[in-house]
C-alpha positions as CSV (number, residue, x, y, z in Angstrom):
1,X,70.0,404.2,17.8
2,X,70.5,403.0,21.6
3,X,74.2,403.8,21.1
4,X,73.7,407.0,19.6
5,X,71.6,407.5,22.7
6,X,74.1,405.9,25.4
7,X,76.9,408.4,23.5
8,X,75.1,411.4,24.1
9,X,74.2,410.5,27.8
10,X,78.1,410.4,28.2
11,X,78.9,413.6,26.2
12,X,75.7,415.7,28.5
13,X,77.6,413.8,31.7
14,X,80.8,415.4,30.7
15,X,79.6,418.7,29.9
16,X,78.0,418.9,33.4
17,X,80.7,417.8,34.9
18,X,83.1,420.4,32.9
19,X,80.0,423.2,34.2
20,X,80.8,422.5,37.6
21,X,84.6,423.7,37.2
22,X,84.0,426.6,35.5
23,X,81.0,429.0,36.7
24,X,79.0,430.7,33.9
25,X,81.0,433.3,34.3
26,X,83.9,431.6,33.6
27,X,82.6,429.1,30.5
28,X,84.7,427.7,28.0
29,X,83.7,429.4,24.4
30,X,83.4,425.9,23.0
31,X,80.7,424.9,25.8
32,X,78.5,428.0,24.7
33,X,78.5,426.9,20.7
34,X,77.1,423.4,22.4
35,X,73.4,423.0,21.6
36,X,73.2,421.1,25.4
37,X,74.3,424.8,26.8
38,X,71.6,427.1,27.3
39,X,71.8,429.2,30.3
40,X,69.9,426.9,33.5
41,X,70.8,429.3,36.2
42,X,73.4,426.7,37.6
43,X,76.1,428.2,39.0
44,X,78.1,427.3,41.9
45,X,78.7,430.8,42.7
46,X,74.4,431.6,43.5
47,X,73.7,428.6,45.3
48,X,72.6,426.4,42.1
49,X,70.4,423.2,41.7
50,X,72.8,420.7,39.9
51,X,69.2,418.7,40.5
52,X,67.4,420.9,38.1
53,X,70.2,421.0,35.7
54,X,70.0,417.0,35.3
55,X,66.5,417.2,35.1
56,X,66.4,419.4,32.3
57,X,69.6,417.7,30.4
58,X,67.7,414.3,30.7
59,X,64.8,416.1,29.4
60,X,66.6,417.3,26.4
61,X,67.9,413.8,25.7
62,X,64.4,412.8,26.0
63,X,63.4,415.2,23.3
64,X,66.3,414.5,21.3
65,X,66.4,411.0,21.3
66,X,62.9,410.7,20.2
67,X,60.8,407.2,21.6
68,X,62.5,405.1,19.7
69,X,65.4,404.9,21.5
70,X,63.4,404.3,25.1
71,X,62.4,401.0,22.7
72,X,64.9,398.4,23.3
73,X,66.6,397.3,20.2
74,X,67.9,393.7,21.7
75,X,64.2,393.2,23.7
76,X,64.4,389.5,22.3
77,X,67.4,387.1,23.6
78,X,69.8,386.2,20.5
79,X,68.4,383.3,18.2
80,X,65.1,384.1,18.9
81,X,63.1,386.0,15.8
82,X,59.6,387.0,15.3
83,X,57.0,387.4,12.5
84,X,54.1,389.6,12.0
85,X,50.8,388.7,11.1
86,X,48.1,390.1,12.0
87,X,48.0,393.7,13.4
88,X,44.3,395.6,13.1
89,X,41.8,397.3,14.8
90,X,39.3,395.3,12.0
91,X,38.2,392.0,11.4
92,X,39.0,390.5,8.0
93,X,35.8,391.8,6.5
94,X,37.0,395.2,7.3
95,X,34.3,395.9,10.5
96,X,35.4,397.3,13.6
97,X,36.7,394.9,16.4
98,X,34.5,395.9,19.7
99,X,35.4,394.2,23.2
100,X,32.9,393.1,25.6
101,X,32.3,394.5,28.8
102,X,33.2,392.5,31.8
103,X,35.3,390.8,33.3
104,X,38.4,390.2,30.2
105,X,38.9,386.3,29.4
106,X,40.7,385.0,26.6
107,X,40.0,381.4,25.4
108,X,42.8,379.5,23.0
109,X,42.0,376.2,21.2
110,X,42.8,374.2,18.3
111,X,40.4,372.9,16.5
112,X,40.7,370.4,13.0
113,X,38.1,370.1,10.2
114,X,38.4,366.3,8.7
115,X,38.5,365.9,5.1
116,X,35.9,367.5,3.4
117,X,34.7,368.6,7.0
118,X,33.2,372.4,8.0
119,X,32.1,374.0,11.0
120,X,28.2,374.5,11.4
121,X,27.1,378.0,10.5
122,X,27.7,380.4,13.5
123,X,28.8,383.8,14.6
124,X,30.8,385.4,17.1
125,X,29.6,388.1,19.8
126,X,34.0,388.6,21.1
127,X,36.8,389.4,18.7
128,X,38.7,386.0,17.5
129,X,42.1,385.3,16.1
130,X,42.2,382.4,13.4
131,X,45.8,381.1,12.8
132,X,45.8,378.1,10.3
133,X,48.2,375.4,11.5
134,X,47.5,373.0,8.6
135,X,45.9,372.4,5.5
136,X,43.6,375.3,3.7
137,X,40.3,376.7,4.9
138,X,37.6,378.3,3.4
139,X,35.6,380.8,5.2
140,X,32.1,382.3,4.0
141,X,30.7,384.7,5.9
142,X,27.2,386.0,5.1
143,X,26.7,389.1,2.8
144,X,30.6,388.7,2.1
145,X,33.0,386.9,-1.0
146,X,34.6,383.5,0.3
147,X,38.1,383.6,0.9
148,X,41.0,381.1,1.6
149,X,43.2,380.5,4.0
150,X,46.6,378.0,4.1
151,X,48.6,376.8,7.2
152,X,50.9,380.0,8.0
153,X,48.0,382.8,7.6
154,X,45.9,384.3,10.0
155,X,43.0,386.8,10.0
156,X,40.4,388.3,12.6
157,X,37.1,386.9,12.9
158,X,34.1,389.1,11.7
159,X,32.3,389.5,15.1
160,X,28.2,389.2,14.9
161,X,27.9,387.9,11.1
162,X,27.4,384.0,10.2
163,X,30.1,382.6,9.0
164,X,31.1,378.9,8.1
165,X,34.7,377.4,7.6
166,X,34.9,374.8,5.0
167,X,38.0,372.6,4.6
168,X,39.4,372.4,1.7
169,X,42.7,370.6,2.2
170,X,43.4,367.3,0.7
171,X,43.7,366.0,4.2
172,X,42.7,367.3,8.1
173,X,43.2,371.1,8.3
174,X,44.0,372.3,11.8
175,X,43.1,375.8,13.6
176,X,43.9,377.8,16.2
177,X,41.1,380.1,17.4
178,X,42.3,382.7,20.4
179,X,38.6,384.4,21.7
180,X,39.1,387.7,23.6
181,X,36.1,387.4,25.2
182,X,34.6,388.4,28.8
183,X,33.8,386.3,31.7
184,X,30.2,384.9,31.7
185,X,29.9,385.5,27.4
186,X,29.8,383.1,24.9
187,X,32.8,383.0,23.0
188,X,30.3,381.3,19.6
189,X,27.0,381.2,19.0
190,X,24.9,379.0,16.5
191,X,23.0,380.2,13.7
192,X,19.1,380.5,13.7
């Protein structure tokens, strides 16, 4: 797409230049069956605005390009690949994530349940992303069915509803936990 988009940058260059030599009244038949042609007023014969004329080719391109080619295809260096996996605007229960007010302050850490180990009922008043680094998790949240989670997943955090992660690995299983909280908030709060 970029060099479908770098092509007709050249081909809108050469036309403008090729406008230049010849005055509307003087156009080349093939330039008027171009769909970058329309009639801008530019002509070096009534004082025209080559200014306006580039604005409105590049504006064309814009329109004919579409966003996708303002995206850089080659953003990442060479050898260097990414994978998806979590994109949503809801937690893994399928409630709304909602950011608190404030002054914004994200919080990473990794945290590992021993054998057999789980984290003491709690809840969380910020968004948080759970990536599972080791092992396999279980997480029951209240009102909700438990669900499982092996090293290589990741899910959102239900915000304000208890919660409590179980390990169920044969061995350690090890977390990381990336709060989007606010200056001043807790990032977890304990049960009552």
């Amino acid at each position: 797409m970029l060099q479908h988009f770098e092509s007709l940058h050249v081909f809108v260059l050469n036309q403008l230049q090729f406008k230049e030599q010849w005055p509307l009244d003087r156009r080349s038949p093939l330039l008027d069956a171009s769909p970058l042609s329309y009639n801008s007023g530019y002509s070096p014969k009534r004082g025209g605005k080559p200014m306006k004329r580039i604005c409105e080719i590049t504006t064309l391109l814009a329109l004919l390009a579409g966003p996708a080619a303002f995206a850089q295809e080659n953003a990442l260096p060479a050898g260097f690949e990414t994978q998806p996996l979590v994109k949503s605007s809801v937690s893994r229960d399928n409630e709304p994530i909602t950011y608190p007010s404030g002054t914004p302050e994200m919080i990473s850490v990794i945290g590992t349940l021993a054998k057999e180990g789980r984290t003491p009922l709690h809840e969380h008043p910020v968004p948080v992303y759970v990536y599972i680094l080791e092992g396999e998790i279980e997480l029951r949240t209240e009102g909700k069915e438990p669900h499982r989670y092996k090293a290589g997943e990741a899910f959102i955090e239900t915000q304000n509803r208890k919660h409590q992660a179980f390990n169920v690995a044969d061995g350690p299983s090890k977390i990381l936990a990336v709060f989007v909280g606010a200056q001043g908030t807790p990032t977890t709060v304990a049960a009552k």
